[in-house]
C-alpha positions in Angstrom: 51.8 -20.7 1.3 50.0 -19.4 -2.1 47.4 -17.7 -2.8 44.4 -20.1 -3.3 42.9 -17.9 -6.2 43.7 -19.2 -9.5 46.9 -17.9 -11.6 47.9 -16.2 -8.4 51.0 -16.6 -6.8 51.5 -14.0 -4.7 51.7 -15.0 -0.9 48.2 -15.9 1.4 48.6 -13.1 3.8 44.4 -13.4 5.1 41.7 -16.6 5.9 38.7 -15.9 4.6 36.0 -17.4 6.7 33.0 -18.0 4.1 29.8 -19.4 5.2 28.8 -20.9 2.4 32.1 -22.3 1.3 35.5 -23.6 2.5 37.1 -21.3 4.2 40.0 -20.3 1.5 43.7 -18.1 2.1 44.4 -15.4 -0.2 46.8 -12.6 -0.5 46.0 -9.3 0.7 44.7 -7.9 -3.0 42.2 -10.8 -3.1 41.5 -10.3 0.3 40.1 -6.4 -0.2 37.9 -7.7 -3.3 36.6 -10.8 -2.1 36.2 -9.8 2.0 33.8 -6.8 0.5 30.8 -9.7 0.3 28.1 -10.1 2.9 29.0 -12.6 5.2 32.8 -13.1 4.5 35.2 -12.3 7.5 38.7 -11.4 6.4 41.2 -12.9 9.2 44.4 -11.7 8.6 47.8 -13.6 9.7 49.5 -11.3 11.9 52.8 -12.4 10.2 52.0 -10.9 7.0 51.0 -7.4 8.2 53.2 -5.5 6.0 51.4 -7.0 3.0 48.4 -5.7 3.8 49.7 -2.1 3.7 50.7 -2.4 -0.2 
């Protein structure tokens, strides 16, 4: 599964739960930016560990 931001396609490696949105899957770069907001949870996939060490 892709990442759900737009002209990415690296692989979703974290759900972020967003309370005033859909909830949306994005790869672990997108993940660090976007799980930095108040109120976003990051929820990675425990699958896709090692991407979230690059």
């Amino acid at each position: 599964m892709a990442c759900s931001e737009p002209d990415c396609e690296r692989p979703a490696a974290v759900e972020l739960h967003i309370p005033w949105a859909e909830n949306r899957l994005v790869c672990a770069a997108h993940a660090r930016v976007l799980g930095r907001r108040d109120g976003i949870v990051a929820d990675p996939f425990p699958e896709r560990a090692d991407d979230l060490l690059e």
